[in-house]
C-alpha positions as CSV (number, residue, x, y, z in Angstrom):
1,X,115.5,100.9,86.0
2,X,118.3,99.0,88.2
3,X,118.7,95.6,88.3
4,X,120.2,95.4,92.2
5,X,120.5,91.3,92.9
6,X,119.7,89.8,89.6
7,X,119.7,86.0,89.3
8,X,119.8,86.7,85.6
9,X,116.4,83.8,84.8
10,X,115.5,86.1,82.2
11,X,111.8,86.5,83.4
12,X,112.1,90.3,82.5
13,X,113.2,90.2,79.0
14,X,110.4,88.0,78.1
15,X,107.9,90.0,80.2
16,X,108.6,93.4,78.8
17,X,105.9,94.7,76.2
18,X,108.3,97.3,74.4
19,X,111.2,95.4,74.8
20,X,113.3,97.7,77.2
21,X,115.7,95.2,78.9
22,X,118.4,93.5,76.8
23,X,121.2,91.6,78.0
24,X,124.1,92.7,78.1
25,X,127.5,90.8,78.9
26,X,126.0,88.8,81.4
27,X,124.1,91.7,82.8
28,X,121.0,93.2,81.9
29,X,120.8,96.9,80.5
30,X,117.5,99.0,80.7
31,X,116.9,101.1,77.2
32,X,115.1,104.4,79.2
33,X,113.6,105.5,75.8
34,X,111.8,102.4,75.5
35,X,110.2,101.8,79.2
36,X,106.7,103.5,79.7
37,X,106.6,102.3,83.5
38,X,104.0,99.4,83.3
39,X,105.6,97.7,85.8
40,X,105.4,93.9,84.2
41,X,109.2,93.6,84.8
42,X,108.8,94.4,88.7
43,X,106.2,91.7,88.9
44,X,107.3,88.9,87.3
45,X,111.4,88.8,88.6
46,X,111.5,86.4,91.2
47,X,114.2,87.7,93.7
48,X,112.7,91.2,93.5
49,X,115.7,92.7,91.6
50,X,113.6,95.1,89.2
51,X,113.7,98.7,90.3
52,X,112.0,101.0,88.2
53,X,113.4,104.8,89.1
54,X,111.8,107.9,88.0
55,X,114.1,109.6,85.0
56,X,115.2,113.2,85.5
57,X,112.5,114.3,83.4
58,X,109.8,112.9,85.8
59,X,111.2,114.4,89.1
C-alpha cells in the first residue's frame, strides 16, 4: 500500500476495517499483515493517494 500525494485528512485510518494504516510521524504507514485488500481506503481518500500493490506473495 503507498500513500503517493497524501493530504494527510485522515479519511483512511478511520475507514479501514482491520485497522492497517497508522500514522506515523506525520506520514501514514501501511501494516501488510493486517490489509486483506477490500479496497475501503482507495475509496474514501479524497486526492486519490491510496495505492493498494500486490505483495510478493501475490505476484
Amino acid at each position: 500500500m503507498t500513500f503517493t500525494g497524501c493530504a494527510g485528512c485522515g479519511a483512511c485510518l478511520l475507514t479501514c476495517p482491520t485497522h492497517a494504516i497508522r500514522p506515523d510521524g506525520g506520514h501514514l504507514h501501511a501494516l501488510p499483515d493486517r490489509c486483506t485488500g477490500c479496497g475501503e481506503c482507495v475509496e474514501v481518500c479524497p486526492v486519490d493517494a491510496v495505492r493498494i500493490e500486490p505483495t510478493e506473495e501475490e505476484t
